[in-house]
Structure formats: structure tokens, C-alpha cells
C-alpha positions as CSV (number, residue, x, y, z in Angstrom):
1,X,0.0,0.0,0.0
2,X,3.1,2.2,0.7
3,X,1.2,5.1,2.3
4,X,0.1,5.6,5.5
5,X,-1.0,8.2,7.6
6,X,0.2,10.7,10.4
7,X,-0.4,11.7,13.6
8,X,0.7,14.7,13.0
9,X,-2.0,15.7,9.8
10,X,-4.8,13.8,11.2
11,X,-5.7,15.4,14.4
12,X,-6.5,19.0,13.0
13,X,-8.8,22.3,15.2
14,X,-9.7,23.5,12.1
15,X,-13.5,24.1,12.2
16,X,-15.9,23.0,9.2
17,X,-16.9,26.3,7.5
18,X,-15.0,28.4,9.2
19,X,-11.3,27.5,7.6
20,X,-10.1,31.3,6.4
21,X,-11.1,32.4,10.2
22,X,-8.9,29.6,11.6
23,X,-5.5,31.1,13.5
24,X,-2.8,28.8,15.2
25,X,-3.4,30.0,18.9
26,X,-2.0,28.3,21.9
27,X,-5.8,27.6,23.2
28,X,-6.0,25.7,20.5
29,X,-6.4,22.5,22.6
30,X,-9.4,23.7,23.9
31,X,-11.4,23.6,20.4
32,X,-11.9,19.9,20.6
33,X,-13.1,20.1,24.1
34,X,-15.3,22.7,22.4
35,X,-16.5,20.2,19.9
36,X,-18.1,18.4,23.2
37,X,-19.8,21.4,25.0
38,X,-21.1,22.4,21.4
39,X,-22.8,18.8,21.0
40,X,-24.4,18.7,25.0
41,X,-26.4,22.1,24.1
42,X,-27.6,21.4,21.0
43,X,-31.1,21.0,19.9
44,X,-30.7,17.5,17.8
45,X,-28.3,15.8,21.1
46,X,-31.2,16.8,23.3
47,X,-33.7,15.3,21.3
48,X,-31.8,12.2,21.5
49,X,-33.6,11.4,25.0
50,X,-36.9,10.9,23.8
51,X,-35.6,8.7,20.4
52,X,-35.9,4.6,21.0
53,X,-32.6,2.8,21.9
54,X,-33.7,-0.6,22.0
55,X,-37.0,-0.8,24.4
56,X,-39.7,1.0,24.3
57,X,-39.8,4.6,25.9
58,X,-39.8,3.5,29.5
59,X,-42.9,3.1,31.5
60,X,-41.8,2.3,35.1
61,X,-38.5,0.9,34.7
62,X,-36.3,3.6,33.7
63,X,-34.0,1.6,30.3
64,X,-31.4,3.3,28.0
65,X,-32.5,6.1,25.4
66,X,-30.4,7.1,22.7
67,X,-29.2,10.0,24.9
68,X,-28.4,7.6,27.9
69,X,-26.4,5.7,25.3
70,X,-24.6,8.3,23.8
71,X,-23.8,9.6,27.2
72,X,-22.7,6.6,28.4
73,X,-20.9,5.8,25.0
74,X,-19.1,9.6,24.8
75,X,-17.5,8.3,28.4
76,X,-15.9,4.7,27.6
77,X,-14.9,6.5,24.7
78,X,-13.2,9.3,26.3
79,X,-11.6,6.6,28.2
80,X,-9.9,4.8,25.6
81,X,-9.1,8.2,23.6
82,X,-7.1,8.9,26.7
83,X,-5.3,5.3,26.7
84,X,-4.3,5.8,23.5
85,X,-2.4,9.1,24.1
86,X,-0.8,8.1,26.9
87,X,0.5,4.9,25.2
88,X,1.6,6.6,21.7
89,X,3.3,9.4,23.2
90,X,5.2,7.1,25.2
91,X,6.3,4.7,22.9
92,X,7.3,8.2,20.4
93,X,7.8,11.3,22.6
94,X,8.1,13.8,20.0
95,X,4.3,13.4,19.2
96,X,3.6,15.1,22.8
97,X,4.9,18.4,20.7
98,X,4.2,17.6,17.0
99,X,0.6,16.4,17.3
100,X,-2.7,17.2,19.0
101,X,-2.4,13.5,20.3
102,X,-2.9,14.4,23.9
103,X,-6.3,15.9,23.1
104,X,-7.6,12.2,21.8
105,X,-9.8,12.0,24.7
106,X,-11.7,15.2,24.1
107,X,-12.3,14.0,19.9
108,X,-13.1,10.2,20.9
109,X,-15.6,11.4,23.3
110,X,-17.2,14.2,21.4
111,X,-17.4,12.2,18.4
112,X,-19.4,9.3,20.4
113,X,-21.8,11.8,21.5
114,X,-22.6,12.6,17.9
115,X,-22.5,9.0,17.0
116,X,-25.6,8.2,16.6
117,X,-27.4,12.0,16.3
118,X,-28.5,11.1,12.6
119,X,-30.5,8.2,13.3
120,X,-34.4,8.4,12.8
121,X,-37.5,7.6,15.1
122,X,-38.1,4.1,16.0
123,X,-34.2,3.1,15.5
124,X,-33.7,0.8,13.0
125,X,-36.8,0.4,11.7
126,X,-37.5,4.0,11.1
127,X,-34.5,3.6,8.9
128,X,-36.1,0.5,6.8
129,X,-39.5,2.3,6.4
130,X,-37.7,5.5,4.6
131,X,-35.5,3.0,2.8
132,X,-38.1,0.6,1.6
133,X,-40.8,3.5,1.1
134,X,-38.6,4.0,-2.0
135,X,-37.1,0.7,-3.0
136,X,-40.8,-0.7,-2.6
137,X,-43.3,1.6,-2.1
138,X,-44.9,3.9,-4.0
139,X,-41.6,6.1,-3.7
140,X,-40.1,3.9,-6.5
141,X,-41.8,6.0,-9.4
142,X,-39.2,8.3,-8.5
143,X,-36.2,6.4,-9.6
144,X,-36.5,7.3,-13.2
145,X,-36.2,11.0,-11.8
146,X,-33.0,10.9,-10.0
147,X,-29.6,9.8,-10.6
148,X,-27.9,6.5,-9.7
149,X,-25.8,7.7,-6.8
150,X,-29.3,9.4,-5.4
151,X,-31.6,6.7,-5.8
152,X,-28.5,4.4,-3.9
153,X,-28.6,7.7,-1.5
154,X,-32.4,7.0,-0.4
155,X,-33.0,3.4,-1.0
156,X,-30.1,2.6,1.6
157,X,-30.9,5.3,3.8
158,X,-28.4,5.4,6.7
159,X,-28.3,7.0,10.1
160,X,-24.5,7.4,9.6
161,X,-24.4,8.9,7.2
162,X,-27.2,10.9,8.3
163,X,-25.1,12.3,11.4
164,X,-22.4,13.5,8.8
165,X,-24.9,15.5,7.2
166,X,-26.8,17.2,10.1
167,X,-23.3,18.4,11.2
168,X,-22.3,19.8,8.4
169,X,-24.7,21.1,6.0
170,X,-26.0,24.3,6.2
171,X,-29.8,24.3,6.8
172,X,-31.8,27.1,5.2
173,X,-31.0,30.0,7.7
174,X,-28.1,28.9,9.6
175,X,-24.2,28.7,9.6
176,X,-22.1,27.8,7.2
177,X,-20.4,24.3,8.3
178,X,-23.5,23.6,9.8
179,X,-22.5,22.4,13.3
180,X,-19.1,24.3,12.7
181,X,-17.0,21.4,14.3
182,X,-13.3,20.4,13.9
183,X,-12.0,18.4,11.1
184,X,-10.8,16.1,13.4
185,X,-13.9,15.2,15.4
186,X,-16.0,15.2,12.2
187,X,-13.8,12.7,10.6
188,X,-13.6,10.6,14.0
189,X,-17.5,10.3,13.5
190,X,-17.6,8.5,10.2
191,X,-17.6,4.9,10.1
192,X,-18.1,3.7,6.2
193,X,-15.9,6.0,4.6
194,X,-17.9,5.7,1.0
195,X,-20.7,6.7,-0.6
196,X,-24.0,4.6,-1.1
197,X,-22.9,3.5,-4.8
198,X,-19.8,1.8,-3.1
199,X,-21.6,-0.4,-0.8
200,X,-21.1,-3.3,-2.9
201,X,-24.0,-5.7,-0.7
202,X,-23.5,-3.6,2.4
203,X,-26.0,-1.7,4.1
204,X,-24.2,1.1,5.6
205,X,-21.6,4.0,4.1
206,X,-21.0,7.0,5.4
207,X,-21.3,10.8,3.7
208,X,-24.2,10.8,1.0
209,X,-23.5,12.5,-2.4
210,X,-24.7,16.0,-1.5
211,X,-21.5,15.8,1.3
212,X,-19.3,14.0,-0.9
213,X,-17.6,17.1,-1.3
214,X,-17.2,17.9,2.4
215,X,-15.9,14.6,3.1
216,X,-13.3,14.5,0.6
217,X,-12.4,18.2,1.7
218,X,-11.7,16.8,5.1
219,X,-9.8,13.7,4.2
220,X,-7.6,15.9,2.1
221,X,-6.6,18.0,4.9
222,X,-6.2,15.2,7.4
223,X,-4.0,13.2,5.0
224,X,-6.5,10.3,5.0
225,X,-5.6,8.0,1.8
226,X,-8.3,6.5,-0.3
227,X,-7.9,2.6,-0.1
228,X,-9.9,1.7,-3.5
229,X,-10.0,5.1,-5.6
230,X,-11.9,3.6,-8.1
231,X,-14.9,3.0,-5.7
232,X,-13.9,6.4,-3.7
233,X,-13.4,4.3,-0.6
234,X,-11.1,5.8,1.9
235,X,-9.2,4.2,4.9
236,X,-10.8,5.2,8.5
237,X,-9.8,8.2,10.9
238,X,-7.6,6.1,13.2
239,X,-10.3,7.6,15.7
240,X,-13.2,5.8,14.2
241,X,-12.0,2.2,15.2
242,X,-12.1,4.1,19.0
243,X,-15.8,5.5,18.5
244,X,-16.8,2.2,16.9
245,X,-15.3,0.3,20.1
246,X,-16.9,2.2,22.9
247,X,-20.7,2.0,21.0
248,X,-20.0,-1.9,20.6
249,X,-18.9,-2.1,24.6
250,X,-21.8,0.1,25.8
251,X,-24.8,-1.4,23.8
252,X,-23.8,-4.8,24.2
253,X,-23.5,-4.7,27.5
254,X,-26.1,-1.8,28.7
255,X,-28.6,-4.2,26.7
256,X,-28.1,-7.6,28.7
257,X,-28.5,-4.8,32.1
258,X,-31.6,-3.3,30.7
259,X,-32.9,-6.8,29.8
260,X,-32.3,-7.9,33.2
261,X,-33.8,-5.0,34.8
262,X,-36.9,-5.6,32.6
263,X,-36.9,-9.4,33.5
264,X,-36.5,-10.6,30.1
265,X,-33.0,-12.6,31.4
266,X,-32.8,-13.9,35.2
267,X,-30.3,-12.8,37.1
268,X,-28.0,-16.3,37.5
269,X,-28.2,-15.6,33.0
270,X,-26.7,-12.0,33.6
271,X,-24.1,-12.4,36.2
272,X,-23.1,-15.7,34.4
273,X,-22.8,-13.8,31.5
274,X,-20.5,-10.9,32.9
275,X,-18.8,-13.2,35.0
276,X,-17.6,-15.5,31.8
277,X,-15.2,-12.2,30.7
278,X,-13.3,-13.0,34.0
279,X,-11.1,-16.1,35.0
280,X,-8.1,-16.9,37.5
281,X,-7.9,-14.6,40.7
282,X,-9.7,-12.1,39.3
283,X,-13.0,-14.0,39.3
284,X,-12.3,-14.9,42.8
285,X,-12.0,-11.3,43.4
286,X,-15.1,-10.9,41.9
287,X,-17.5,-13.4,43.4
288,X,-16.0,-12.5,46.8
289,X,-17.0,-8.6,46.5
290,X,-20.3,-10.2,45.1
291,X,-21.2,-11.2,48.1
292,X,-20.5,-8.3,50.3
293,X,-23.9,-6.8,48.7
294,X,-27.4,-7.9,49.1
295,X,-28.8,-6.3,46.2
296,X,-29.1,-8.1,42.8
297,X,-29.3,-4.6,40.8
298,X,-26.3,-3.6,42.9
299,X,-24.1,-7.0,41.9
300,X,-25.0,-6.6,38.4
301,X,-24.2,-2.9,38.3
302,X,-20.9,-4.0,39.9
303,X,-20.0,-6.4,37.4
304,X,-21.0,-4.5,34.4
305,X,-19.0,-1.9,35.7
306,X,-16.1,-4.5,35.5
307,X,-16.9,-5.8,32.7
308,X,-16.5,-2.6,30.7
309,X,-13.1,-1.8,32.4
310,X,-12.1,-5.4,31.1
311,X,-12.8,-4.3,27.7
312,X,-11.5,-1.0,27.5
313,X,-8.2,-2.3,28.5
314,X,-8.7,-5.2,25.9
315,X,-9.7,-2.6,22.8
316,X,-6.7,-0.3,24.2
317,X,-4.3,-3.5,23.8
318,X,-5.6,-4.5,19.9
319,X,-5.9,-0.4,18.7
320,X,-2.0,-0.5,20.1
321,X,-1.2,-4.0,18.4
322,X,-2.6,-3.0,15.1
323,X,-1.6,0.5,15.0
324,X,0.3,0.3,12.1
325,X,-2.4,-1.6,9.7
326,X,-5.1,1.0,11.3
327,X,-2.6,4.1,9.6
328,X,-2.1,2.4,6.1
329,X,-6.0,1.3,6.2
330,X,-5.6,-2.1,6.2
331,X,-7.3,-3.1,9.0
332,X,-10.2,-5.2,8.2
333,X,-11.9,-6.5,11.6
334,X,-13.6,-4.1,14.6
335,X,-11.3,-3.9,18.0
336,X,-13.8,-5.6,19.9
337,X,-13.3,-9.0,17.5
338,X,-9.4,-8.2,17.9
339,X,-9.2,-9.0,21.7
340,X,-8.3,-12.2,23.9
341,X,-10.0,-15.4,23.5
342,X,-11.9,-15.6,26.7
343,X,-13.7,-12.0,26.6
344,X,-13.9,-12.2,23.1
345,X,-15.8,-15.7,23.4
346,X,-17.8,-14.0,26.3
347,X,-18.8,-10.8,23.7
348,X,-20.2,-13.1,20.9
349,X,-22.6,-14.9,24.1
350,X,-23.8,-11.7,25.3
351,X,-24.5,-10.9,21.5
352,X,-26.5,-14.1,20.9
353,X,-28.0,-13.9,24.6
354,X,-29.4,-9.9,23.1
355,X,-30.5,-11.6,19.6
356,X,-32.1,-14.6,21.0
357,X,-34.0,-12.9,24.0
358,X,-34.0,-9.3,23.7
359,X,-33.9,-8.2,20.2
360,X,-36.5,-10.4,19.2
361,X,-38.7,-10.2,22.2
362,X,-42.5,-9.5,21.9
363,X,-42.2,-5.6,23.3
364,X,-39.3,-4.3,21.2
365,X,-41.2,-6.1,18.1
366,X,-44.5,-4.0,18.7
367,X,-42.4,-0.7,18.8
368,X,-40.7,-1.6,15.8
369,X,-44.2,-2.6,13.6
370,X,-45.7,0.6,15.2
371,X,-42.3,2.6,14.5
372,X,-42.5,1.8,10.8
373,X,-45.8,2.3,10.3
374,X,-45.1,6.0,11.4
375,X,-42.4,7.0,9.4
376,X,-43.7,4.9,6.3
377,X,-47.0,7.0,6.4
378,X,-45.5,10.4,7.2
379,X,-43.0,9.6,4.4
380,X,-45.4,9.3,1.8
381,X,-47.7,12.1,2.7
382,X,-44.9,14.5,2.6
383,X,-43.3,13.1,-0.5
384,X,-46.8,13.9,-1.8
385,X,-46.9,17.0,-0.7
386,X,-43.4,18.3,-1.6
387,X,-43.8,16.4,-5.4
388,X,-47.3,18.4,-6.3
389,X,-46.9,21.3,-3.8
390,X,-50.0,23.0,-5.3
391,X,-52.9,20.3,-3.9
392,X,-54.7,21.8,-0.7
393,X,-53.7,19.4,1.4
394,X,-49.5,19.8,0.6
395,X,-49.9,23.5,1.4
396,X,-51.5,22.5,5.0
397,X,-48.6,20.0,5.7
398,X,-45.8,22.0,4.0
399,X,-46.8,24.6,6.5
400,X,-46.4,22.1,9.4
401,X,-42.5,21.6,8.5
402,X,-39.8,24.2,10.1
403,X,-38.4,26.8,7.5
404,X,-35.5,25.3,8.3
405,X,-35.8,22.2,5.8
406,X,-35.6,23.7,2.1
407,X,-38.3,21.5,1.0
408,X,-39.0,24.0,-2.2
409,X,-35.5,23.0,-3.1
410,X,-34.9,23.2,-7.3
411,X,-34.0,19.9,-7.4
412,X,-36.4,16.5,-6.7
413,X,-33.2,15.1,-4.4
414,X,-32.5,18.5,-2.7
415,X,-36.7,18.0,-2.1
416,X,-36.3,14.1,-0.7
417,X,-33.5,15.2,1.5
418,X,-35.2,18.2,3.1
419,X,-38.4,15.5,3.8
420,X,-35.5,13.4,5.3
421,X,-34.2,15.8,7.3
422,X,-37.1,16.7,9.1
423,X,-38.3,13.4,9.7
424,X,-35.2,12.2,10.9
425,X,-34.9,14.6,13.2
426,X,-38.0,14.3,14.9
427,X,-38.2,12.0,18.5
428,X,-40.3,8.8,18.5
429,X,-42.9,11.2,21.0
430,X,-43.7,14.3,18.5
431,X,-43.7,11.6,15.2
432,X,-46.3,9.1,16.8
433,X,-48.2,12.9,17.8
434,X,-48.2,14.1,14.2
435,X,-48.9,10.5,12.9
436,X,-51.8,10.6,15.0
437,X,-53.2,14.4,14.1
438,X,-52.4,13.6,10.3
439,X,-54.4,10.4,10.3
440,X,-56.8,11.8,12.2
441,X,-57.1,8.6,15.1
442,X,-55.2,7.4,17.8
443,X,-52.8,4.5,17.7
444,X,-52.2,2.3,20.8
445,X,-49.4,4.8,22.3
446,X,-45.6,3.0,22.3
């Protein structure tokens, strides 16, 4: 492959937008840390709390949200940013003074926050219904009116790349740079670094063609090198493999608690679960402070607690041992596949524990039929109304959408990507509430 890139390029304060304002100042640091606080008060991270992680909105047992996850996610990640530094600087000194390095903490964690910001209403099955609405619905008499790469766009619609595009484009009235954030934590926050025409089988990419351009802008300036140049794939922000890490820790294991907590798994399930991470005096360890506490929730807590220290140390140990491949983009497996035998052998159980009995259980099936019906039916009625603006009923619903979304775009894309915006951005609460007003009934509430 031959080139491979730097420590020194890829961790840049530059801010999206705002590159001619852009000075070297000795706070400099401080932007990424920025990048975080900017994320917290925002309107689309807040909205976060009332969007469907896994179970439904909670009634009386309080589960995770996709706020509570990101939260959660922004801090493991922070962790293993900050293991990172510690470790390269050591091992190569002079990256303490040539390279943001030290600051890794700050990107990791700010980038997890925005993770998952781009993802619609009901999870992943608000992402089928706008994906299928077109490849199936009555959405597909559109295709001979759009291009290749746009039809790939909307028919493989992708929260990922989603989150790249509500932090950087500029929504009618706002910013340039949209979110205005640092090249750095930007690139840190995309996982599939290609376009929908380069998915080749896959479901996910990351940038869709209207921020093709910002994405390549980006990768330019970091130094990230293009793998497959034919298919415009490029390597990942060494960062990403970091983001990607803490979500996989945090949901995996935050699901088997919540699932517990809901008593969907027993408790002997969950503790044996968390336990088979551990062997050798550090299970005895274990067991022993077990037993110091009465309460169930409480020994769980404690060993998920563990259990999430175990695997920080064990993704720190594989991003370290694979440094190299991750810089000349030739890393082809996730961290969390990349660690020791026995916690990777206890990962995949906890994964087919959540697929057998959580993922597939009665409750979180209900909120997904009732999730896509939602977004399939405001989908079409506002695909309607933006295509033949002029009918009485599209001026009443056109009205209903923020000025923000350029839904009179010039273009039948720039149109489908406005209605996308808005849905997307809505929480599981106010789309089931405009479902309901637009339909005119009442649905049993999720």
C-alpha cells in the first residue's frame, strides 16, 4: 500500500466552515473540548432522549434512550481516547509536541456523543421504512427522476451517514459548516468511509453525495488515503476504530442490564454472562465482593461496571497492536473482534443472549411494527406534498415543517433530502403525535 498516515496531519482544530477564520493560537487544545460542550447544548443531542434505543420509551423501569447511550458511549470512549495518548506518546515522545495526540480524549468522546445524532424515530426500523418506502413503495416512481448515486442515497438510507450531514450542512438560515466542528472530530465520526454506490452488498456508508464534497475536503486535509479510488473508498480516521469500540462495549452490555432489569433474562443468566469475561484470581475477586452486597441490581451494576473496564483495557491493547495496519488502512476486523480469546468468546454470548431474547422479544417487536408504520405514512404524505406542492392538502402539511428544511429545493433530491431531514430529526414522542393528528385517530401509544 506504501502510504500511510500521520499523527501529526490527522488530528487538525480547524473548524468546518469556518477555515479562512482559523488562526494557530496556543488555546488551540481547547477547540476539541469545544467540539463536546457544542454537542451537550444542541437541539438535535437533546432530542436524543426521547428517540428509542432498543425498548420502548420507558414506563416504570427507567432503560437506555439514545441519549443515555450516547452519554454513556461519549464516556468509555473518552476513556480509551485517553489510553491511546498516553501509550503513543510514550512509545514516540516527540508526538507530545508535533501532534494534538494528547487531546484524543476530548475527539473520541465528542465524536461518540454525535455518533448516533442522525439516526431516525423508532431506530432501525424507522431507517427500513424511509429505505423501503422508496425501493418498494410507492416512492419507486421516483427512480426514473433521480440519478444513480441518489436513488443508492435514499433506497439505503443510513443513520451514519445521516449524522455527517446534520453536522455539516448548512440548513436554510443557519451557519455555514453547519454544526461548525473540527475536522478532526468530524472525521472521528464516520464509520463507512464511501458513498452509497460503493456499498457493494453492504447496508451502511457514510457521507451521502450532496456531502461527498465535504468529506473529501476533510480527508484531504487530514491526509486520509483513499484505499480503492476507483470506488472512492477511503481508509478510516484512526479515531473511528475508538468511536466504533466504545458504541459496541456500551450497547452490548447496557442491553443484557436493561434486559435484566426488565426481566427478560434472570439474574444467574446475567451475572453468568458478565462473570464469563473473568477467569483466574480475578473472578475470585469478583465473586468475593459479590457477596458483600445484598442487592441483585447492585451485583450486576458491579459487574457490568467491570466488565467494561475489562474491555477498554482489551480494545486499548488491539488499537495498540494494530496501530500500524489501522494508519495504512488495512485493518479489516472491529477492536472488539481483535481481543483475547476468553472475553472475546464471552462478547459473541452476550451478542446471541441480546438476539435470542432481547432483540426479538414481543415488546421491542411491537415498537418496531408501530415505528414503521409512522415514518412509512409520514414519508409518503410529505413526499406527496413536496412532489405536487400545489394540492390543498400539501400547502397544510408544508406549512407544518420548520423553515428550516428547504423543501421548495430546485432539485427532486434537494426536495427528498429536506423531507428526510425533518423526519429524521424528529423523536419517537412528536412523530407518533403528528402521525396521529395527520391520520386523524389514535394508535395504541408506544
Amino acid at each position: 500500500m506504501g502510504h500511510k498516515m500521520t499523527w501529526e496531519r490527522l488530528i487538525s482544530p480547524i473548524r468546518f466552515g469556518l477555515e479562512e477564520f482559523h488562526e494557530e493560537r496556543a488555546d488551540n487544545r481547547s477547540e476539541f473540548l469545544r467540539d463536546y460542550d457544542r454537542l451537550i447544548f444542541s437541539s438535535p443531542f437533546r432530542r436524543l432522549q426521547n428517540k428509542t434505543q432498543v425498548f420502548p420509551l420507558p414506563g416504570s423501569i427507567f432503560v437506555h434512550n439514545r441519549l443515555t447511550h450516547s452519554l454513556e458511549v461519549s464516556c468509555v470512549g473518552r476513556s480509551l481516547g485517553n489510553n491511546i495518548a498516553i501509550a503513543l506518546t510514550a512509545r514516540r515522545p516527540e508526538l507530545t509536541t508535533s501532534s494534538y495526540l494528547s487531546e484524543a480524549g476530548h475527539i473520541v468522546s465528542a465524536a461518540c456523543l454525535a455518533h448516533d445524532m442522525g439516526n431516525p424515530p423508532f431506530g432501525h426500523s424507522g431507517e427500513n421504512a424511509i429505505s423501503s418506502y422508496f425501493s418498494e413503495g410507492k416512492g419507486y416512481a421516483l427512480k426514473a427522476h433521480l440519478s444513480d448515486d441518489e436513488w443508492a442515497d435514499i433506497t439505503n438510507f443510513e443513520g451514519n451517514a445521516n449524522a455527517f450531514r446534520l453536522l455539516t450542512h448548512r440548513f436554510r438560515g443557519r451557519r455555514p459548516g453547519g454544526f461548525a466542528m473540527t475536522y478532526a472530530t468530524l472525521a472521528s465520526i464516520v464509520k463507512y468511509p464511501y458513498p452509497s454506490t460503493s456499498i457493494n452488498g453492504k447496508k451502511k456508508f457514510g457521507f451521502f453525495i450532496s456531502e461527498r464534497g465535504n468529506f473529501a475536503k476533510i480527508a484531504a486535509h487530514l491526509g486520509i488515503i483513499m484505499t480503492d479510488p476507483t470506488n472512492s473508498i477511503y481508509a478510516r480516521h484512526p479515531f473511528v476504530w475508538l468511536v466504533e469500540a466504545a458504541d459496541d462495549i456500551c450497547y452490548q452490555i447496557m442491553d443484557i442490564e436493561d434486559a435484566y432489569k426488565l426481566k427478560i433474562i434472570s439474574f444467574d443468566q446475567t451475572r453468568d454472562l458478565l462473570l464469563g469475561y473473568f477467569d483466574g484470581k480475578r473472578l475470585e475477586d469478583m465473586v468475593k465482593n459479590m457477596r458483600r452486597v445484598d442487592d441483585d441490581n447492585e451485583k450486576i451494576a458491579y459487574l457490568r461496571s467491570c466488565t467494561i473496564g475489562k474491555l477498554v483495557k482489551e480494545c486499548t491493547t488491539a488499537f495498540l497492536a494494530n496501530e500500524d495496519a489501522i494508519l495504512d488502512g488495512s485493518l479489516d476486523k472491529p477492536l472488539i473482534e481483535l481481543i483475547e480469546p476468553r472475553p472475546r468468546d464471552a462478547y459473541r454470548a452476550c451478542t446471541e443472549t441480546a438476539y435470542a431474547k432481547i432483540y426479538r422479544s414481543k415488546q421491542v417487536l411491537d415498537v418496531e411494527m408501530a415505528g414503521y408504520k409512522v415514518i412509512y405514512t409520514l414519508l409518503e404524505l410529505l413526499i406527496e406534498a413536496v412532489t405536487h406542492p400545489d394540492k390543498a392538502y400539501s400547502k397544510l402539511l408544508i406549512k407544518r415543517v420548520s423553515e428550516q428544511y428547504e423543501i421548495d429545493a430546485p432539485t427532486l433530491y434537494g426536495k427528498i433530502m429536506a423531507v428526510l431531514d425533518y423526519i429524521s430529526g424528529m423523536t419517537d414522542v412528536y412523530a407518533l403525535d403528528l402521525y396521529r393528528k395527520i391520520i386523524g385517530n389514535s394508535l395504541p401509544s408506544v
